[in-house]
C-alpha positions in Angstrom: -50.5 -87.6 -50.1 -48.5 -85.4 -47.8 -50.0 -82.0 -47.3 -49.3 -79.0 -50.0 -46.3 -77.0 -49.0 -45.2 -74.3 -51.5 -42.9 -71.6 -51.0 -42.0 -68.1 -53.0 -38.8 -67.5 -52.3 -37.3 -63.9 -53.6 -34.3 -62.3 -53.4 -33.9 -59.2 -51.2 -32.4 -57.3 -53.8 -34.8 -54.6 -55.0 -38.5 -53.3 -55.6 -40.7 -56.7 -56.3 -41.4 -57.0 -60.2 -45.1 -57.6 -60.9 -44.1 -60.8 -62.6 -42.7 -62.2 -58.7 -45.7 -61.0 -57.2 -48.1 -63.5 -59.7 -45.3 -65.8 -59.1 -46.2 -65.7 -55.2 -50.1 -65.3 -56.5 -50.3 -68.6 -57.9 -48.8 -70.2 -55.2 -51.1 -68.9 -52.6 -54.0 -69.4 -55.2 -52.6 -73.3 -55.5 -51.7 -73.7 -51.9 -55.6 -72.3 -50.4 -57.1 -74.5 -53.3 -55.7 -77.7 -51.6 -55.6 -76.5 -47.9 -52.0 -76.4 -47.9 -49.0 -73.9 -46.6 -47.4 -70.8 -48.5 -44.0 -70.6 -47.0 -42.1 -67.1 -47.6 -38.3 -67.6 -47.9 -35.7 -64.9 -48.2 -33.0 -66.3 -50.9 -30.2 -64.0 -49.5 -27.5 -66.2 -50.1 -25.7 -63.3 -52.4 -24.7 -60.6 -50.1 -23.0 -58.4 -52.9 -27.1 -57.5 -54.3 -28.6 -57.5 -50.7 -30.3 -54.3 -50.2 -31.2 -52.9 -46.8 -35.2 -52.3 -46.3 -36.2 -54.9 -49.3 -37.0 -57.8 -46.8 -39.7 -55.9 -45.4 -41.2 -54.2 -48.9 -41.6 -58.0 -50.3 -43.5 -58.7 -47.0 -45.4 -55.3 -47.2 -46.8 -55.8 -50.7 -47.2 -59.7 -49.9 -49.8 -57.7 -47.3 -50.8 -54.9 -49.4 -51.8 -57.3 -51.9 -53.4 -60.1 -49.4 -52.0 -62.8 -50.5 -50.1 -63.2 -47.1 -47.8 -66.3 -46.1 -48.3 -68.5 -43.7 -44.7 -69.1 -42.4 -41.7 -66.7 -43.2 -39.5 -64.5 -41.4 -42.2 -62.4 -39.5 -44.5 -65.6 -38.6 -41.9 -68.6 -38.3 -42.8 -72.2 -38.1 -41.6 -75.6 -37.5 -39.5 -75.2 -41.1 -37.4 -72.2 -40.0 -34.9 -70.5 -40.4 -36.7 -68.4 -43.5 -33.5 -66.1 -44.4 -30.7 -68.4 -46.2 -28.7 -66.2 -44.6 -29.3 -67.7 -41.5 -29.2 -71.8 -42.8 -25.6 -70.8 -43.8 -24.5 -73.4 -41.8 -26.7 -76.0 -42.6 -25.5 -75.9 -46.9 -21.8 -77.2 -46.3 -22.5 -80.1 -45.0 -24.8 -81.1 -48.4 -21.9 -79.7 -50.5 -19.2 -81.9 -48.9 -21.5 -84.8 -49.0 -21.9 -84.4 -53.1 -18.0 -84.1 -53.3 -17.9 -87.2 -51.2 -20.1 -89.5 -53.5 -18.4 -88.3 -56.5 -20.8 -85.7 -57.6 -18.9 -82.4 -57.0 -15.6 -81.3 -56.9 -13.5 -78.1 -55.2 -12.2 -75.6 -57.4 -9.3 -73.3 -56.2 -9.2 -71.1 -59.5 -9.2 -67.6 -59.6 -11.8 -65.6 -61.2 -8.5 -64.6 -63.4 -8.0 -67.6 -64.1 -11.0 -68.4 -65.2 -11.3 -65.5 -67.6 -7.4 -66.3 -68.7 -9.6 -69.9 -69.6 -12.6 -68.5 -71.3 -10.5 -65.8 -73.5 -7.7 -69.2 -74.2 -10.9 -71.4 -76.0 -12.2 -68.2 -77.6 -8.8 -67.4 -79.1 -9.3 -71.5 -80.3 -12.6 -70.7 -82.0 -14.2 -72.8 -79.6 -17.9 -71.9 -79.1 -18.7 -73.7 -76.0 -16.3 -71.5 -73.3 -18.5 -73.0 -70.0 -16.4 -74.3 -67.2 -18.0 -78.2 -68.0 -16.7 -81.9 -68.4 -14.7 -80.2 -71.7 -12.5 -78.2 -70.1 -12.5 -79.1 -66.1 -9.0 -80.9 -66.0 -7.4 -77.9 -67.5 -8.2 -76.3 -64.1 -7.3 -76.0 -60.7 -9.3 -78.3 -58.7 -9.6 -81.7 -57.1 -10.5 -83.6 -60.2 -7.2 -81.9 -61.9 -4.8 -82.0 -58.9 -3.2 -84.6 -56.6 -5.5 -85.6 -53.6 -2.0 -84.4 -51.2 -2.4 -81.0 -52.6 -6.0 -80.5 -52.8 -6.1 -81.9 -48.8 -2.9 -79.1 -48.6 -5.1 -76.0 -49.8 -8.1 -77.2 -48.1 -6.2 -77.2 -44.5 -4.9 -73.7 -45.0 -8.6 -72.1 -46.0 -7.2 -71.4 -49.8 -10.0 -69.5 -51.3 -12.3 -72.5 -53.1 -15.7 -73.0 -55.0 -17.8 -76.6 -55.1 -19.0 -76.9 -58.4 -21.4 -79.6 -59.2 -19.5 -82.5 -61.4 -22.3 -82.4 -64.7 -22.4 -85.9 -66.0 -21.6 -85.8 -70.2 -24.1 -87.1 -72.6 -26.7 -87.9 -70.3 -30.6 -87.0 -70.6 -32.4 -85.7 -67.9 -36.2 -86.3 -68.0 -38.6 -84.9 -65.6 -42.2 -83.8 -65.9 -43.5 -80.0 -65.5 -47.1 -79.5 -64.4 -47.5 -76.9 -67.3 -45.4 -78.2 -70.2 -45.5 -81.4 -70.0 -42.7 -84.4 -69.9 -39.8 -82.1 -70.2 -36.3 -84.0 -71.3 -33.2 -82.2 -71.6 -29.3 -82.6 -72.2 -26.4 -82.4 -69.7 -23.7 -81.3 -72.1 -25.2 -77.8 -72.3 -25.0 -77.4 -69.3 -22.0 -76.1 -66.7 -20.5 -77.4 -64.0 -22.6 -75.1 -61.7 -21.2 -73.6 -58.3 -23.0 -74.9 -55.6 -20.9 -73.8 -52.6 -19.2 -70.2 -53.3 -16.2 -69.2 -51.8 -17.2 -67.0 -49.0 -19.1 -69.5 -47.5 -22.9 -69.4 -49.0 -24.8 -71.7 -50.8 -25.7 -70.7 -54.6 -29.2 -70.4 -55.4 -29.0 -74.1 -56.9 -27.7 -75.9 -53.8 -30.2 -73.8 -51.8 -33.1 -74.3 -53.3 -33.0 -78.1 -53.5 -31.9 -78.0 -49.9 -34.1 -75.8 -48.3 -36.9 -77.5 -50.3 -36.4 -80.8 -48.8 -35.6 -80.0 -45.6 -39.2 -77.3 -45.8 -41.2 -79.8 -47.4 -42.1 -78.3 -50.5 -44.7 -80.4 -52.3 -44.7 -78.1 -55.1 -42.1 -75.4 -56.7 -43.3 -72.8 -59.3 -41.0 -70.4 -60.8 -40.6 -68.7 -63.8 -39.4 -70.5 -67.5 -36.3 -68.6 -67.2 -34.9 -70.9 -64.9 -35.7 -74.0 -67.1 -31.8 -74.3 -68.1 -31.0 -74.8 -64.8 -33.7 -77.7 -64.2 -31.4 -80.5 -65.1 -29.0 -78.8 -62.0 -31.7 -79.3 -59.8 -33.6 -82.4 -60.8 -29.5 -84.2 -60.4 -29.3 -82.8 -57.5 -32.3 -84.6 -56.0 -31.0 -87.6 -57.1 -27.7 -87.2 -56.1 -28.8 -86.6 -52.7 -31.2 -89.6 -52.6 -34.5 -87.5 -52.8 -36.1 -88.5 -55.1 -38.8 -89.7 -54.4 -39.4 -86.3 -52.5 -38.8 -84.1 -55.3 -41.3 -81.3 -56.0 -43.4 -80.9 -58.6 -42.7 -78.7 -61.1 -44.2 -75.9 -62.6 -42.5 -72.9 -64.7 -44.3 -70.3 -65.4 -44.9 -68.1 -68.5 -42.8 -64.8 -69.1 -44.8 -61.8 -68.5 -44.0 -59.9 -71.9 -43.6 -55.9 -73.0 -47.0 -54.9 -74.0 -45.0 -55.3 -78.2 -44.8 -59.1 -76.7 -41.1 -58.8 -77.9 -39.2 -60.3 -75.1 -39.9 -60.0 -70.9 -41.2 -57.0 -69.4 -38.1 -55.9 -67.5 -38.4 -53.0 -64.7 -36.5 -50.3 -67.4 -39.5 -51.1 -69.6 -41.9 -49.5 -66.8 -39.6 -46.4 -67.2 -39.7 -46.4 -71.1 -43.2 -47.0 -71.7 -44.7 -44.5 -68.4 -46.4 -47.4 -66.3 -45.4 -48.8 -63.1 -43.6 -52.6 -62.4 -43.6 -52.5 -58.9 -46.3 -53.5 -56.6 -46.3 -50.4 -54.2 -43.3 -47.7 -54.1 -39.8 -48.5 -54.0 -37.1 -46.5 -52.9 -34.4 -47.4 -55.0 -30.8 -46.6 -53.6 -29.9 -44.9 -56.7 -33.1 -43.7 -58.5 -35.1 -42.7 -55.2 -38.5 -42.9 -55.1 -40.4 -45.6 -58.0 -43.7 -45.2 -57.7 -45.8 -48.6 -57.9 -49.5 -49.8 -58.9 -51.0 -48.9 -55.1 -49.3 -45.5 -55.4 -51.1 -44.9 -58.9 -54.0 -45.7 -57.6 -54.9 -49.1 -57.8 -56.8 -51.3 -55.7 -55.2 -54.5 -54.7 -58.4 -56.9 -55.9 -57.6 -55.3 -59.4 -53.8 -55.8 -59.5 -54.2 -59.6 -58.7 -57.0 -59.6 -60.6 -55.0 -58.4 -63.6 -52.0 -60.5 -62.7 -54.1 -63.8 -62.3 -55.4 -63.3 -65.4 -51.5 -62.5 -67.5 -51.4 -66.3 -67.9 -54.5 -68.4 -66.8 -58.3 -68.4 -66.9 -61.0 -70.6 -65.7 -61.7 -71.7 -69.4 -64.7 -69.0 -69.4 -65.2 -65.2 -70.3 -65.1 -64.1 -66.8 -62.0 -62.1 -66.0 -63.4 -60.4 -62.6 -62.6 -62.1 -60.1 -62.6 -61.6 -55.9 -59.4 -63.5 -54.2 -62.4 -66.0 -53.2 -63.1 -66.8 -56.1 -59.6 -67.6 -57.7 -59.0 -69.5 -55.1 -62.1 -71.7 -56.1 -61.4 -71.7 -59.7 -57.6 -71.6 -60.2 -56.0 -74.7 -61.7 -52.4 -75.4 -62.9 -54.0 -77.0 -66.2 -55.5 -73.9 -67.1 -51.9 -71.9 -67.3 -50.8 -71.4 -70.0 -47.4 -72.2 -71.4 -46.9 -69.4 -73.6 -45.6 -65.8 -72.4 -48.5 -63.3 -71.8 -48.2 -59.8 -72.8 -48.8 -56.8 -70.4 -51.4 -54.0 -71.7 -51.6 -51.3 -68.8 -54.6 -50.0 -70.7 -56.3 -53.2 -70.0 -54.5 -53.2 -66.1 -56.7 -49.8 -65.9 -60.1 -51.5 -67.4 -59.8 -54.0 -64.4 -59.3 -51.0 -61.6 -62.0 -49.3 -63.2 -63.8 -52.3 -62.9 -63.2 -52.6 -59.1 -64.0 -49.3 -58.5 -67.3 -49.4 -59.9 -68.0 -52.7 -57.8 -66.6 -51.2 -54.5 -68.6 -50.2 -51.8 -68.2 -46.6 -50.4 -66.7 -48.6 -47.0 -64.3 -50.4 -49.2 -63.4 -47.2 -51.4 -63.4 -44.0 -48.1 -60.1 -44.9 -47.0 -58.2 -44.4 -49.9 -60.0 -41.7 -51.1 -59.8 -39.9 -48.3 -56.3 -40.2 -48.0 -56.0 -39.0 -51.5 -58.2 -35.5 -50.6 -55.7 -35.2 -47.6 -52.8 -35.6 -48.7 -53.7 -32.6 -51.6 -54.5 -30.4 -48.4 -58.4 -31.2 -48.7 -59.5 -31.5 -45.2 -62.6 -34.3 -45.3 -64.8 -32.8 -41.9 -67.6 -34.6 -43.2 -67.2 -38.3 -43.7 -71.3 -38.4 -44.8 -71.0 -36.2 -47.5 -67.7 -37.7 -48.7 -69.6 -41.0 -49.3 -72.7 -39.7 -51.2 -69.6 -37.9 -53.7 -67.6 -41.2 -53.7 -70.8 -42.9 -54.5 -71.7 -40.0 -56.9 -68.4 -40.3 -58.9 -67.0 -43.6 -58.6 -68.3 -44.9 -61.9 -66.6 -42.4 -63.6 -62.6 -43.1 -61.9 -60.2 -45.4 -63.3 -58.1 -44.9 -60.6 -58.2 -43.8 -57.0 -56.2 -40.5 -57.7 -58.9 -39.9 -60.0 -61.1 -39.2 -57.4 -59.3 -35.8 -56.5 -59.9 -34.6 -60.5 -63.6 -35.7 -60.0 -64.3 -34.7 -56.5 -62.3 -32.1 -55.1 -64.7 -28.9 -56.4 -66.9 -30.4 -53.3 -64.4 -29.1 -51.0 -62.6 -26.3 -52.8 -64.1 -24.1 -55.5 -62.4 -23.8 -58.8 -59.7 -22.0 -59.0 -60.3 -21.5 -62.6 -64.0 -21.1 -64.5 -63.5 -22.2 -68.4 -65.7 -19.7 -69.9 -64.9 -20.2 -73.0 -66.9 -23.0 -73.8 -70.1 -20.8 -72.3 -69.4 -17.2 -73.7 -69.9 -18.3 -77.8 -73.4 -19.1 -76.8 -74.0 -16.5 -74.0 -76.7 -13.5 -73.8 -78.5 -11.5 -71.9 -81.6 -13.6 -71.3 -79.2 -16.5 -69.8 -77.6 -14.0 -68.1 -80.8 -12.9 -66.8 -82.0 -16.7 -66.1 -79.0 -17.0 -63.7 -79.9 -13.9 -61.8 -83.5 -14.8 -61.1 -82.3 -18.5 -60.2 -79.9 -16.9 -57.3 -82.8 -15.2 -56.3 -85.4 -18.4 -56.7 -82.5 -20.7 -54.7 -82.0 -18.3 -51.7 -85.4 -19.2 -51.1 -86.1 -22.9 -51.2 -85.3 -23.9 -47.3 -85.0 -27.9 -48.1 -82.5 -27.8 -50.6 -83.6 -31.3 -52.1 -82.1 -32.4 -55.4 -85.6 -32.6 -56.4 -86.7 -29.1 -55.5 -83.5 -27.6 -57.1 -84.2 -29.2 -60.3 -88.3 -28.5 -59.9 -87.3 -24.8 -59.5 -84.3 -25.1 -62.6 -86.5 -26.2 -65.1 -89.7 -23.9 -64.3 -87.7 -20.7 -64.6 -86.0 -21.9 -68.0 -89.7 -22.2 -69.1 -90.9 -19.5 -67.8 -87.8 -17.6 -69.6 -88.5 -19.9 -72.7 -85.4 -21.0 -72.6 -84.6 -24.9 -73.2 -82.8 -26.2 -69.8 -80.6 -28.3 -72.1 -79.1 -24.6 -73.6 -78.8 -23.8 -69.4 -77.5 -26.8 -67.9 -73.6 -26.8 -69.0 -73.6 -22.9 -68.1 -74.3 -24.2 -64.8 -72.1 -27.0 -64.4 -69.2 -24.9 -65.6 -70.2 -22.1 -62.8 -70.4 -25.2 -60.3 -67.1 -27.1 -61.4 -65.2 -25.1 -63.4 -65.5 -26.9 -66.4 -67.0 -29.6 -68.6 -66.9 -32.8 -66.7 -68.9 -34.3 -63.6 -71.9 -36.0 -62.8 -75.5 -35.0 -62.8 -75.4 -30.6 -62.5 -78.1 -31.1 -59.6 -76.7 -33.9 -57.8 -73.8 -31.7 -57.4 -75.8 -28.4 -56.5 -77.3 -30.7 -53.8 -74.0 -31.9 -52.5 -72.5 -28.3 -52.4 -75.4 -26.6 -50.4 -77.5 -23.7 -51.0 -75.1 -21.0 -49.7 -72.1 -22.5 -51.8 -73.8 -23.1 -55.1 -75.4 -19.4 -55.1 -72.0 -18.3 -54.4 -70.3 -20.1 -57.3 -73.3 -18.4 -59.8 -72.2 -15.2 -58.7 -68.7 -15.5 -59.0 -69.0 -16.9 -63.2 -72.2 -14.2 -63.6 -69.2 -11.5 -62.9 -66.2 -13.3 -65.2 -68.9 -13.0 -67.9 -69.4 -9.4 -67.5 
């Protein structure tokens, strides 16, 4: 067996949906698996959608997400070019051969005449208005005009398409790694445009192409582009490749969280989650915000993604990179459309959090404190409060809500839930603990708590009535972890100076 080649192939034309990144997933997750290649390859071919800077963001949250290819435009190989754009010259060639053998034809219509076509059948009540075997002699092209004249408008450049010639009645059977022996008709199915008439290759002379000529072993893509499989599996044969045909694999639609219909990027907007990987800058929108902007950890969001349409047959659903790779398996994807729930997207980041180290977690986090103007001098103590607080962040920018009274005192002290239950004698307790703090010299959690509790009995009061006075005079409110883990982390000076501040706001 020749070695696994597989390639994800998107189009430069916006922010990458989080249905292409598991597309790209599973082919790195199939391509490690067998010791094979994941190819990258830019489908530029329209130049109308191409936008400028969405080249690189594909690569970057390829990177961001590690799932990295091993060939493509920034690390060519034997294969290249990676950019269609720059194969232009290679697709004409194939399209002239197909028109040679019978298979494809030039079409010299107008896109007004065309419509002029389409609104003609409607007017007839015909349902079928495709440009197919049905209708194809009523045009303008080699099939419908003398050879003298189509050789005339090919020698003066007259603007022309090469549209594949469909066969009629005629089924076409091939077999999908996920669904199964597939068979479907050609009479549904259009007379496709293979060679458009600025030059470029459609995406369904491309892709068989650039396939056979990279070696792909294996193609995965998602169901929407079943129709057009009968296109492509002709198109193999027409060209005498067979036998080195990929297989086949569509994926399952990644559905709206109501499972009615696919999860399209305006749903992100509707429903207040993100679709994008990282941050794209849209041309017209500006700035959409993606997963790693929200705070999510990479080893979550393929984690989650991995998991919208396979499992390893068990109740696991954490899984390291490492560990997909061991355990994925086409059999095991399923060929129904999984639904996205963002509440469960969050349960896995919460998930990876907890399971972090402080190494893995610092970077982020401290990127998070400085970018809200929260200068981090003091790397040590910001890994005692990551490892202090991490359980209790779903996301990285949850860190600031949970961490940042370590570096800045509150600017606001919620007394109301204190004052219903205030008196004198807590007053009074607080007092006496200033005065018991300023002199304990180790400032160990231990001997903070030691001295806490002995003055609560000695004012017979219960510490349990004393110990959210203090957090709120710590914090600023009712949230946290452990009131003396964070008395230790603050210092003596800081903590005696946040009791003082609340005693006065309760005068």
């Amino acid at each position: 067996m020749s070695k696994v080649r597989v390639r994800f192939a998107p189009s430069p034309t916006g922010g990458l949906h989080l249905g292409g990144v598991r597309t790209a997933l599973y082919n790195y997750l199939f391509a490690k698996k067998n010791n094979g290649d994941f190819v990258l390859r830019i489908e530029d071919t329209d130049q109308t959608r191409y936008v400028e800077g969405a080249e690189q963001y594909i690569i970057d949250c390829l990177n961001w997400c590690g799932i990295s290819s091993d060939e493509g435009p920034q690390n060519p190989g034997e294969y290249g070019p990676y950019r269609q754009s720059e194969r232009k010259n290679i697709y004409r060639d194939y399209a002239e051969q197909l028109v040679k053998s019978g298979h494809a034809y030039y079409a010299f219509d107008t896109p007004e005449e065309i419509e002029s076509l389409r609104d003609k059948l409607k007017a007839e009540g015909k349902y079928n208005v495709q440009y197919n075997y049905q209708n194809r002699t009523e045009m303008r092209n080699s099939l419908s005009l003398p050879e003298e004249e189509t050789q005339a408008l090919l020698k003066i450049n007259f603007p022309h398409v090469i549209r594949i010639k469909m066969p009629r009645n005629e089924s076409v059977h091939f077999k999908d790694m996920i669904r199964g022996d597939i068979e479907m008709q050609t009479d549904g199915v259009d007379d496709k445009v293979l060679m458009k008439a600025d030059g470029m290759p459609t995406y369904h002379l491309a892709v068989v192409v650039d396939d056979y000529l990279m070696e792909i072993t294996h193609s995965f893509r998602g169901e929407e582009w079943l129709p057009s499989a009968p296109v492509h599996v002709l198109l193999w044969k027409y060209f005498g490749w067979e036998s080195q045909m990929p297989h086949w694999a569509h994926l399952p639609l990644i559905l709206k969280p109501d499972g009615n219909g696919k999860l399209s990027k305006r749903d992100g907007e509707r429903l207040g989650f993100p679709v994008f990987a990282m941050e794209w800058n849209d041309p017209v929108k500006g700035k959409v915000p993606g997963f790693k902007e929200l705070g999510f950890l990479p080893e979550a969001f393929i984690n989650l993604l991995a998991l919208l349409g396979w499992n390893d047959g068990t109740e696991q659903e954490i899984f390291s990179l490492e560990e997909m790779v061991e355990k994925f398996s086409i059999e095991r994807i399923h060929s129904h459309g999984a639904k996205f729930d963002f509440e469960k997207a969050k349960w896995f980041n919460h998930e990876w959090i907890k399971k972090s180290n402080v190494e893995r977690l610092r970077p982020g986090v401290k990127k998070i404190f400085e970018e809200n103007h929260i200068a981090i001098n003091d790397e040590n103590k910001l890994d005692k409060i990551i490892e202090l607080i991490k359980e209790r962040c779903t996301l990285l920018t949850d860190f600031l809500q949970q961490g940042s009274f370590f570096f800045l005192a509150p600017s606001e002290i919620d007394t109301s839930v204190v004052l219903p239950k205030w008196n004198e004698n807590k007053n009074q307790f607080f007092v006496e603990l200033i005065r018991a703090y300023s002199l304990i010299n180790s400032w160990d959690i231990n001997d903070i708590e030691h001295t806490f509790k002995e003055l609560a009995a000695a004012a017979r009061l219960k510490p349990g009535e004393l110990m959210l006075p203090f957090r709120v005079m710590l914090v600023g409110g009712k949230f946290g972890p452990g009131v003396f883990d964070i008395a230790s982390l603050l210092g003596k000076e800081e903590t005696i100076k946040r009791i003082e501040h609340t005693l006065s706001l309760m005068k």
